[in-house]
C-alpha positions, 0 to 999 in steps of 0.5 A: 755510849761514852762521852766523844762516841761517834754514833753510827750513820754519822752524815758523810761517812760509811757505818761500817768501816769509818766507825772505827777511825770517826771514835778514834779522832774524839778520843785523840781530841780528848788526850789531846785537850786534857794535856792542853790543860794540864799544861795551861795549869802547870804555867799558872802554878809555876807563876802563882808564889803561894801555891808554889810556897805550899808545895816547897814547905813540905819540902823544907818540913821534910828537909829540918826533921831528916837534919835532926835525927841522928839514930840509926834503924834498929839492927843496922848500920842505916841511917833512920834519917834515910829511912825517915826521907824515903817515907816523907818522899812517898808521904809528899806523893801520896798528900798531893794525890789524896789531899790536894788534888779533891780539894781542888775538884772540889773548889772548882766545882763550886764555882761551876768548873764541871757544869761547864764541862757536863756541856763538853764532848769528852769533858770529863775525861779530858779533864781527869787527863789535865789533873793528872799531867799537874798533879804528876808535874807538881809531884815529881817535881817536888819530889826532885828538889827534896832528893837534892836538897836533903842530899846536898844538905843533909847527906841524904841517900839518892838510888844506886846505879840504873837499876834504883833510879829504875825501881825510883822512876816505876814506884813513883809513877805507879805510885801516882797511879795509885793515888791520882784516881782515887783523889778525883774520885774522893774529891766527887763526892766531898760536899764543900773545899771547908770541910775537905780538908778536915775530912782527909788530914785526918786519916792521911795523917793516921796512914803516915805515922802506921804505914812505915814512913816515920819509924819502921813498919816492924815497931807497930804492932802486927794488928797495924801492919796488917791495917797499913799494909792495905792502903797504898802508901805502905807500899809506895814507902817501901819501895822508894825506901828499896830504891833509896836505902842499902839492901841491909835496910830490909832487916827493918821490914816486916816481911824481911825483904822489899817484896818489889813483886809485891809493891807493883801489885798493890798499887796496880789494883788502887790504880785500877780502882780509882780509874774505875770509881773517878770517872763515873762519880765525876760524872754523878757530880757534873750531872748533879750540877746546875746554875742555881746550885752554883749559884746559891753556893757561891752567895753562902759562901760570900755570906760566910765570908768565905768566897774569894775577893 
């Protein structure tokens, strides 16, 4: 039975017709609940300067690399400043989903965010639905004040016409789909916010320089395409770069065109794969939890030093 299931025979209502409309309501309630949080956390990140600093640096980052390159993509006419901006935007989506959303499952777990939810009907789900709202919030967000700021100060492309603001709003959202489940469920099974870091920069960082983001895809050699072109952000940057970039731009393509078909496949599948992975290992997690595991963590962490003030 799944969190929020009403089982049958509930005191007061019929088995038989009512159980449709009775597992409904604690569905609605979970939705309900998880964007109630979202919201809650969207205010407290828009009142935290820090946390707001962190996100506006990739920013700025983005914004001093595409002011200083001034070459063009091999064999056409496009900026590779332009080619570089679509790759970082998609870059900043995919960080936000697969490095910052499970090292903060992973905080909130050590202080005992999810044994509190394991005693809540519907819990886990409501929860998952809360990070998405602030991780989509925060992405495209972020990705709306990089689009403006690299276009009033650095000439920076933006979609032309209805259909490449079309193609910006479904790769992004699709995008975020991608990623968002697969983050919570990478964030489950991390042992310590320390080490969550170190564990995902890595290939993160490995995926941005071999997926096309920084330099065209067609400068790798064939055996790394064939690498990158299995993993999401491939595919995000090639379709923000179709919705961004002049169609003289799919020269630089490994396939020689956007391959949109495509794009929605790949990341319709990550996005089915992480929905299918996240809530059962965020389940493993909760069920794993109890008040002594907290709180012997949280007494290594103020030993270390490490716990908060």
């Amino acid at each position: 039975m799944t969190d929020g299931a009403t089982a049958p025979g509930c005191p007061g209502r019929p088995s038989g017709s009512g159980r449709s409309s009775g597992s409904g309501r604690p569905r609605r309630r979970t939705w309900r609940a998880g964007f109630l949080r979202g919201g809650i956390e969207l205010r407290q990140l828009l009142r935290n300067p820090k946390e707001m600093f962190g996100h506006l640096a990739n920013v700025i980052a983005a914004l001093l690399i595409v002011a200083y390159v001034s070459d063009e993509v091999p064999g056409t006419q496009v900026p590779l400043a332009h080619l570089m901006l679509a790759g970082l935007a998609a870059y900043l989506l995919f960080q936000i989903g697969l490095v910052s959303l499970p090292q903060m499952l992973v905080t909130e777990r050590e202080e005992g965010t999810l044994l509190r939810l394991r005693a809540t009907p519907g819990g886990i789900p409501a929860y998952l639905v809360a990070k998405c709202l602030l991780v989509v919030g925060t992405a495209v967000g972020s990705l709306a004040v990089l689009l403006m700021a690299t276009s009033l100060l650095a000439d920076g492309p933006l979609p032309r016409g209805p259909e490449g603001w079309l193609t910006l709003l479904w790769v992004t959202l699709l995008g975020l789909l991608a990623v968002v489940p697969l983050g919570a469920a990478i964030g489950a099974v991390l042992p310590n916010p320390r080490e969550a870091l170190a564990l995902l920069m890595l290939p993160v960082m490995a995926l941005l320089f071999t997926s096309g983001s920084v330099f065209p895809i067609t400068s790798m050699p064939v055996p790394v395409q064939q690498v990158a072109s299995v993993f999401p952000l491939k595919w995000m940057a090639q379709g923000l770069r179709s919705a961004l970039l002049p169609d003289s731009a799919r020269t630089a393509e490994a396939a020689g065109s956007w391959e949109l078909p495509m794009v929605a496949l790949v990341l319709t599948a990550w996005a089915v794969l992480g929905f299918l992975l996240a809530i059962p290992l965020l389940r493993r997690a909760a069920r794993r939890e109890s008040g002594s595991r907290v709180t012997a963590r949280q007494r290594k962490a103020a030993q270390s030093g490490a716990a908060p003030a």
